[in-house]
Phi, psi and omega in degrees: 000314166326309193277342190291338169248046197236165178264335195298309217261345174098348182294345172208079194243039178249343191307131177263012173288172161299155204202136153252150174219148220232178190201082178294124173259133166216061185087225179299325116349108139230149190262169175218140186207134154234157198233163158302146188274346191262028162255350176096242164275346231275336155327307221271313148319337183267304183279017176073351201295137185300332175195194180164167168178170219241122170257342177217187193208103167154206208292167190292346190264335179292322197307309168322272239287310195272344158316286192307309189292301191324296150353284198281327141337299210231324181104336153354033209319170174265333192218153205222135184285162152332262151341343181281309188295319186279002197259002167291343187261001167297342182176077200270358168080213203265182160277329169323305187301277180351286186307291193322328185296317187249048157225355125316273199316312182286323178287329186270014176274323170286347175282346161323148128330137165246138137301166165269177174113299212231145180259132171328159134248187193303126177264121171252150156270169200200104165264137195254358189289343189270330177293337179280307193108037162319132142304161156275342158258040156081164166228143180236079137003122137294326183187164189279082168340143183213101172308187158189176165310113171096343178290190168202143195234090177263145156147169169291148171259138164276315175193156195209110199218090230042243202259007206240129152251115186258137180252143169275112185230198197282325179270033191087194171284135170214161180264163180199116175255096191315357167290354156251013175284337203294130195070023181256148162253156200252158180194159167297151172256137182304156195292121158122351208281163238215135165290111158244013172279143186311155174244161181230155193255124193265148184262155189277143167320114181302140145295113185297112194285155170287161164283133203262022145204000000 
C-alpha cells in the first residue's frame, strides 16, 4: 500500500509541493536525491550524510528529471549502502574536505543544460557531524549489538547517526543498528543492570583503493 504512494518508487507523481534536490556526502561517495522542500535537512539526517546542499527547487517532476541527469551525467548514485556510509564515518576528513567535494560537483552541475520544473539556488554547504555528535577523527565500533529476548543493552550514546546508535558500553564502543529493535517490546533497565546481548566482532573498515588504470 506504501509503494503504491510512494515518490522514492515513482509512484506518485501529481504530488504538488516544492521538491528539492540535493547532494549528499557520504565519504567517498556523493549521491544525488530529492526531498519535499518543507522538510527541510530532515532527509538528509535520517540517511546519515555528512554533509550536503540543496541545488534546485520546484516540481516533483522537474526534480525527476534532474535527478535522472545528473545520474547519466555525472555518474551519481541515488543510493549509497549501508557498509559505505559506515565506513565514511572511520575516518570522515574535515568539514573543509566535504564542503570542497560538493562544490566540485555543484560547479559541474552547473555547467549542465537545466531542465524545466526547477530553479537552481544559491549551493550553501550545510555540515552535519556535529548534529550526529561525529568526532573529527571518526568512530571505530569494537562490536555489533545483536538483542534477543530478554537482553539488556546498557552504555552511553557517543554519536547517534541515521539508524546506528555507537554506545560507550563496559565492552567498548559498540554499534546497534536500531532497525533491529523493530517489533521488540523495549522496557527501561534497572538501575545498575549490566550488558548481556551477544556482541558480534565487527572487522575494521577497508580502505578503497584508487584504480590501477
Amino acid at each position: 500500500m506504501e509503494r503504491s504512494n510512494s515518490i522514492a518508487t515513482d509512484t506518485r507523481l501529481d504530488d504538488p509541493r516544492p521538491f528539492s534536490v540535493y547532494l549528499a556526502h557520504h565519504g567517498s561517495v556523493i549521491k544525488v536525491g530529492i526531498t519535499a522542500a518543507e522538510r527541510g535537512e530532515a532527509r538528509l539526517l535520517e540517511q546519515g550524510a555528512l554533509a550536503s546542499t540543496f541545488i534546485s527547487t520546484g516540481s516533483l517532476l522537474g526534480a525527476r528529471r534532474i535527478e535522472n541527469l545528473l545520474m547519466t551525467t555525472l555518474n551519481l548514485p541515488d543510493r549509497v549502502s549501508t557498509v559505505r556510509k559506515r565506513r565514511a564515518r572511520d575516518q570522515p576528513g574535515s568539514a573543509a574536505e566535504r564542503g570542497a567535494s560538493l562544490i566540485a560537483i555543484a560547479e559541474q552541475v552547473s555547467e549542465l543544460p537545466w531542465p524545466d520544473g526547477q530553479s537552481r539556488g544559491e549551493i550553501q554547504i550545510r555540515d552535519h557531524t556535529a548534529a550526529y555528535g561525529l568526532p573529527a577523527d571518526g568512530l571505530r565500533p569494537d562490536a555489533g549489538l545483536q538483542p534477543v529476548p530478554g537482553g539488556v543493552i546498557t552504555g552511553r550514546i557517543a554519536c547517534a547517526i541515521g539508524p546506528d546508535l555507537y554506545l560507550e558500553t563496559s565492552a567498548g564502543l559498540a554499534l546497534l543498528d536500531t532497525h533491529l529493535l523493530a517489533g521488540w517490546a523495549l522496557g527501561r533497565a534497572a538501575a545498575g543492570a549490566v550488558l548481556t546481548v551477544p556482541l558480534e566482532k565487527l572487522e575494521p573498515p577497508q580502505r578503497e583503493q584508487d584504480a590501477l588504470f
